[in-house]
C-alpha positions as CSV (number, residue, x, y, z in Angstrom):
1,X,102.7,71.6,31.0
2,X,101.8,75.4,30.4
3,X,97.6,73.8,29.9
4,X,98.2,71.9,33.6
5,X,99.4,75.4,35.5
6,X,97.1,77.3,33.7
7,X,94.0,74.9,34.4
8,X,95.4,74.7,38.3
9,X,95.6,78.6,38.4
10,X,91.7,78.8,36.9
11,X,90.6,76.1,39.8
12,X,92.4,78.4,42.7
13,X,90.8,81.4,41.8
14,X,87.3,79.8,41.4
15,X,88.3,78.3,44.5
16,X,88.9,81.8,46.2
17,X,85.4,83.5,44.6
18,X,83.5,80.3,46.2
19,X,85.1,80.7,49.5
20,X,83.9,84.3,49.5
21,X,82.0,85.2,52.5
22,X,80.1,88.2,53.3
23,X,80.5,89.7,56.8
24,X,77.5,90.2,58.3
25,X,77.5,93.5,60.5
26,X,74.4,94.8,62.6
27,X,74.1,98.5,63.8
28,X,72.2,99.0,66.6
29,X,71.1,101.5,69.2
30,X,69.4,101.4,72.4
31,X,66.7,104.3,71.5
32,X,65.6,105.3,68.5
33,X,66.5,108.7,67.1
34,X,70.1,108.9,67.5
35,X,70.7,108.5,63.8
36,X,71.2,105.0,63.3
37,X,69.7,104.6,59.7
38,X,72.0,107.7,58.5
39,X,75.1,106.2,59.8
40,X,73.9,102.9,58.4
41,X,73.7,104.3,54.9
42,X,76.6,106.5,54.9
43,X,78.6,103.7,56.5
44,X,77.6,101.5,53.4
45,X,78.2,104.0,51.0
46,X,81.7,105.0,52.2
47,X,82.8,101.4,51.8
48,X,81.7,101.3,48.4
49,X,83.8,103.6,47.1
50,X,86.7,101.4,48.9
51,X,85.8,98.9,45.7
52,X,83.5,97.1,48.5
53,X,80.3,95.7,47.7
54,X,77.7,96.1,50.3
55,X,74.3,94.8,50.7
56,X,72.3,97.2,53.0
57,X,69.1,95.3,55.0
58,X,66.6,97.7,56.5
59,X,65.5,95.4,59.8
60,X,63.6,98.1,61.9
61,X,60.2,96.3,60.9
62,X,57.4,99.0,60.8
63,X,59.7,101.9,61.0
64,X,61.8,101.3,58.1
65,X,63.1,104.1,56.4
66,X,66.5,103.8,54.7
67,X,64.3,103.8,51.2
68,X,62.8,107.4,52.2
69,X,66.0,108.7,52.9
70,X,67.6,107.3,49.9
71,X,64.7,109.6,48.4
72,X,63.4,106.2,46.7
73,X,60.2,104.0,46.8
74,X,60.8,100.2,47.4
75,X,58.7,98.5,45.2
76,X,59.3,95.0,47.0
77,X,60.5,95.0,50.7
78,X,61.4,91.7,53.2
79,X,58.1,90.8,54.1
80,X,56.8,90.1,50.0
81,X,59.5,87.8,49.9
82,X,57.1,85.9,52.0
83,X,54.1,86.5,51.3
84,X,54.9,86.7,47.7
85,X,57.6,83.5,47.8
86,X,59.9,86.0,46.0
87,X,63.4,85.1,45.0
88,X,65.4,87.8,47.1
89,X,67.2,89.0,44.6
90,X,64.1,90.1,43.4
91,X,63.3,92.4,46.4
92,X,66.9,94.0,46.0
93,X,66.7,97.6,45.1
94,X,69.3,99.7,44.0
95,X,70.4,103.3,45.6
96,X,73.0,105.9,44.7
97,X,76.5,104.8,44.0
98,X,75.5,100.8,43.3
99,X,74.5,100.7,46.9
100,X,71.9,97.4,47.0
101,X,70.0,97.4,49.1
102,X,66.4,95.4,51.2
103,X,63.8,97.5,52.6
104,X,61.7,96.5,55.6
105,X,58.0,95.7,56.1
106,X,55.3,95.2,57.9
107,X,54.6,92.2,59.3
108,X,58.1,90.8,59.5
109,X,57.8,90.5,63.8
110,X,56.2,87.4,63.0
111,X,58.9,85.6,61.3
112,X,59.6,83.8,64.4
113,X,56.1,82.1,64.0
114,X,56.4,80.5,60.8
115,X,56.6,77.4,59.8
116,X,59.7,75.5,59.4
117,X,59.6,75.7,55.6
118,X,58.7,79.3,55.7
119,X,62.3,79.7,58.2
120,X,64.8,77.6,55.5
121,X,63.1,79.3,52.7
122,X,64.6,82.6,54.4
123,X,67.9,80.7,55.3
124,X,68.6,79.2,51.8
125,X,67.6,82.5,50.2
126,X,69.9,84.4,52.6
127,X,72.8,82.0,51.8
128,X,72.2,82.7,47.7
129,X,73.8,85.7,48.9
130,X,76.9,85.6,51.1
131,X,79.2,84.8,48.1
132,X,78.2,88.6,46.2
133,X,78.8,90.9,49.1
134,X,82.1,91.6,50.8
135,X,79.4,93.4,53.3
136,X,75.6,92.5,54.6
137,X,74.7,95.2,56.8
138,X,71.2,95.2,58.6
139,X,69.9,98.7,60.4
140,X,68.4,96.9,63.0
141,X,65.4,98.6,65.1
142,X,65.8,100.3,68.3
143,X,66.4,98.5,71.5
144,X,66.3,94.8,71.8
145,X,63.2,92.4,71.0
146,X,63.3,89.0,71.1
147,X,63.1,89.1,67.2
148,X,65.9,91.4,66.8
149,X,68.5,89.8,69.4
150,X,68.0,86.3,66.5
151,X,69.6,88.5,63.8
152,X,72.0,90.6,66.0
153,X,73.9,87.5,67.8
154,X,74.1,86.0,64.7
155,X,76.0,88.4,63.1
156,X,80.1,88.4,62.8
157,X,79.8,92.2,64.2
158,X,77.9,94.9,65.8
159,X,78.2,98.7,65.5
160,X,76.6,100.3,68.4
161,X,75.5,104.0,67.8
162,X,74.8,106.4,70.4
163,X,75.1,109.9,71.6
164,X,76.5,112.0,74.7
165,X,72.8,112.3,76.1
166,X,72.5,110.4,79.3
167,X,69.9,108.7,78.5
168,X,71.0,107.7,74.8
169,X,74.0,106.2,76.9
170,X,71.8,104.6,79.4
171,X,69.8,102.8,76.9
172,X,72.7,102.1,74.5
173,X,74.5,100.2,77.6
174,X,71.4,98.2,78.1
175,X,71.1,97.5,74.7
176,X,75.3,96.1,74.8
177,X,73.9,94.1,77.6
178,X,71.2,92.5,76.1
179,X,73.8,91.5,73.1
180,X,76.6,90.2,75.6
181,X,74.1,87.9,77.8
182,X,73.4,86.1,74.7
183,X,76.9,86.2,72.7
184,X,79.3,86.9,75.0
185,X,82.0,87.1,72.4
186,X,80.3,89.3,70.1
187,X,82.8,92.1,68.7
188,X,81.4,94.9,69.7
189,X,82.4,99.1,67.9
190,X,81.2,102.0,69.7
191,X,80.1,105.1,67.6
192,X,79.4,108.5,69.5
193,X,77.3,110.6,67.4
194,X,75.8,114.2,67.7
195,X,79.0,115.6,69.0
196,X,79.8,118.9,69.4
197,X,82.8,119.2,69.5
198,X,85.5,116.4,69.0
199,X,87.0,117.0,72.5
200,X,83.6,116.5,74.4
201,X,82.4,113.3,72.2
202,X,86.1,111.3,72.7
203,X,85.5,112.3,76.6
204,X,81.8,110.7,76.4
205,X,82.8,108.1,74.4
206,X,85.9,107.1,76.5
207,X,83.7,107.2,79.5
208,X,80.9,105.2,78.1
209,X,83.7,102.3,77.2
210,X,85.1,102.4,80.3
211,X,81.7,101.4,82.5
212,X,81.1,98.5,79.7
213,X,84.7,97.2,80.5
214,X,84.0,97.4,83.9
215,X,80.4,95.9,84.7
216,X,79.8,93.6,81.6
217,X,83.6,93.4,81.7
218,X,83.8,92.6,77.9
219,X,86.3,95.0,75.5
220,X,85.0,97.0,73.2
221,X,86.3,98.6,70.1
222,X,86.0,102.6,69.5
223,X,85.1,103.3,65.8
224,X,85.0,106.8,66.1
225,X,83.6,110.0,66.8
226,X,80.7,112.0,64.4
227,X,80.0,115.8,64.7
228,X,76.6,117.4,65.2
229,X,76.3,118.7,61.4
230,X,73.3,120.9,60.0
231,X,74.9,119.0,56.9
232,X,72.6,115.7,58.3
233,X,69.5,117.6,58.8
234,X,69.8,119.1,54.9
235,X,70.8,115.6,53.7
236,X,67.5,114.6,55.4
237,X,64.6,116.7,53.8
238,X,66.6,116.6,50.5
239,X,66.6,113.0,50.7
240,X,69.9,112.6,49.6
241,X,72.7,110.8,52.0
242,X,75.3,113.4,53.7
243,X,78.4,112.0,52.2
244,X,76.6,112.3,48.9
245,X,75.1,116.0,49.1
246,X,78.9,117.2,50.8
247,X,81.8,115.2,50.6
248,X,83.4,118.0,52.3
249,X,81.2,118.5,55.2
250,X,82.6,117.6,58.4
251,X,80.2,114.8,58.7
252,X,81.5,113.3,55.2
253,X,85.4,113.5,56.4
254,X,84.3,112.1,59.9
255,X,82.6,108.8,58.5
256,X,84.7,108.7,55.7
257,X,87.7,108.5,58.6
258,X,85.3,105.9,60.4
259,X,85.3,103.9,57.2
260,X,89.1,103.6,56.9
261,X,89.9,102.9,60.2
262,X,87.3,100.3,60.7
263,X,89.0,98.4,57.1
264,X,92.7,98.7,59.1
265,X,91.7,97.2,62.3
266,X,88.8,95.3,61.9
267,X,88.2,92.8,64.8
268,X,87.9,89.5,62.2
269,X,89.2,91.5,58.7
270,X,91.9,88.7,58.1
271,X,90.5,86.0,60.1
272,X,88.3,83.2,58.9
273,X,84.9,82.4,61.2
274,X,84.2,79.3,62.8
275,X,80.5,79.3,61.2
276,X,78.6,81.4,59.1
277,X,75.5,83.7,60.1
278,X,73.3,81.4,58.1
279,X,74.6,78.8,60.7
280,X,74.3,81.0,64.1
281,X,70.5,82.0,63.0
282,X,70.0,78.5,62.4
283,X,71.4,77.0,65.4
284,X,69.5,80.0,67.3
285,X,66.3,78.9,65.8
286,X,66.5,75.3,66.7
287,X,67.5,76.2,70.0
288,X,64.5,78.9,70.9
C-alpha cells in the first residue's frame, strides 16, 4: 500500500515538472534608446533572485548588446545556431547571478526566408526549452518589423518601455499599435522610464495609458515607474548591471519593486494558456 502512494506521488510530480511551461515575455519599445536592454537585464536578474529561472534572448539583430553590457563576449550567438546547426543549448551563455542567456546576430532578419526545415529546426530547438525556464524573455529591437511583430504576437506577454519624451511616447503608441492590430488580446505592461521625479513619470505614464484605452480602446497594465539614475550610466561603462553594481540605488529599489509587483498581479501568473508560443509562431508562420 505505502509502494502504490509512494509510486502515484513520484508520477504527480513528474507530472507537474513535464507540464512546466516557460512564459514567454517580449520587451519592446517604439525607438531605440530609451533603455530597453537595461531594463531587460535587470528585469531578468531581479526575478532570479525570486528563485526564478530566466532565459534572457537578445532579438535586436545587428544591434545586439545585452552581452556588452553584461561585460562578456558571446562566443556563439542565434544566428550560428543556423549556420552552424548548433544545439541551442549550446549557444546559451551564462551572465552574473546564473542569468542564461542568447545573444543576437547578424543575419537573423532573414529567418523568415528559410526553408521549412531550417523554420522547425528553430521550433523544435526552441521547445527543448520551455520545460527549464519559469521565464524566456527576448529584448526585442526597436520599433516594429515584419520579423519582429512574428516573435512579439507570439508571446504570452509584452512589456512596453518608454519615457516622458513626446516623441518616445509617440513612437511607443505606434509601436502598441502595431502589436494590437495583429493580437488584439495581447496583455500589454507599460513601463515609464527616465523619470525625474516619481510624481512627473506616474502623471506621464497615467496619461500615456489613458489615450491607448481610448483610441486602440484595449486595457493596459501599468508596471511601474523607473527614475533617471546616474547609477545606469556608471553601470553602463563599468559593464556591470545596475541592480548588481548598487542594490541600493534608487534604480535597484525601483525595479526590484517592478519585479514584485509584476509576480502579484501578473495578467496569466495562475492561469494556464490556450497554446504555447511554439504554437502561435507556428501558426503565424503557416499563415504569412
Amino acid at each position: 500500500m505505502m509502494n502504490d502512494q509512494a509510486m502515484n506521488l513520484r508520477r504527480k510530480l513528474q507530472q507537474s515538472k513535464d507540464s512546466r511551461q516557460a512564459k514567454t515575455i517580449s520587451i519592446v519599445s517604439g525607438k531605440g534608446g530609451v533603455g530597453k536592454s537595461n531594463f531587460a537585464i535587470n528585469f531578468s536578474l531581479e526575478l532570479i533572485k525570486t528563485g526564478k529561472k530566466v532565459l534572457l534572448v537578445d532579438l535586436d539583430i545587428g544591434m545586439g548588446n545585452i552581452d556588452i553590457l553584461l561585460g562578456l563576449h558571446a562566443t556563439k550567438t542565434i544566428v550560428d545556431m543556423f549556420d552552424q546547426q548548433l544545439k541551442i543549448h549550446d549557444i546559451i551563455e551564462n551572465g552574473p547571478n546564473n542569468l542564461a542567456f542568447i545573444a543576437a546576430g547578424n543575419g537573423l532578419s532573414n529567418f523568415f526566408t528559410l526553408s521549412d526545415d531550417k523554420k522547425d529546426y528553430f521550433l523544435n530547438q526552441y521547445n527543448e526549452l520551455v520545460k527549464l525556464y519559469d521565464y524566456i524573455i527576448f529584448d526585442m529591437g526597436a520599433g516594429a518589423s515584419k520579423e519582429s511583430l512574428f516573435f512579439i504576437v507570439a508571446s504570452d506577454e509584452c512589456i512596453t518601455i518608454t519615457t516622458p519624451e513626446p516623441t518616445s511616447i509617440t513612437d511607443a503608441y505606434g509601436m502598441i499599435k502595431h502589436i494590437v492590430s495583429n493580437q488584439g488580446q495581447m496583455p500589454i505592461y507599460l513601463v515609464m522610464n527616465r523619470s525625474l521625479t516619481y510624481k512627473t513619470g506616474k502623471k506621464a505614464l497615467d496619461r500615456f495609458q489613458r489615450v491607448i484605452s481610448q483610441f486602440l480602446t484595449i486595457e493596459t497594465q501599468q508596471m511601474g515607474i523607473l527614475p533617471d539614475d546616474r547609477t545606469v550610466s556608471a553601470s553602463v561603462i563599468r559593464q556591470i548591471p545596475y541592480s548588481i553594481l548598487n542594490e541600493n540605488a534608487a534604480i535597484s529599489k525601483a525595479i526590484k519593486q517592478i519585479v514584485g509587483n509584476y509576480l502579484q498581479n501578473s495578467y496569466t501568473t495562475d492561469k494556464k494558456v490556450a497554446t504555447s508560443f511554439v504554437q502561435r509562431l507556428k501558426r503565424l508562420l503557416v499563415e504569412r
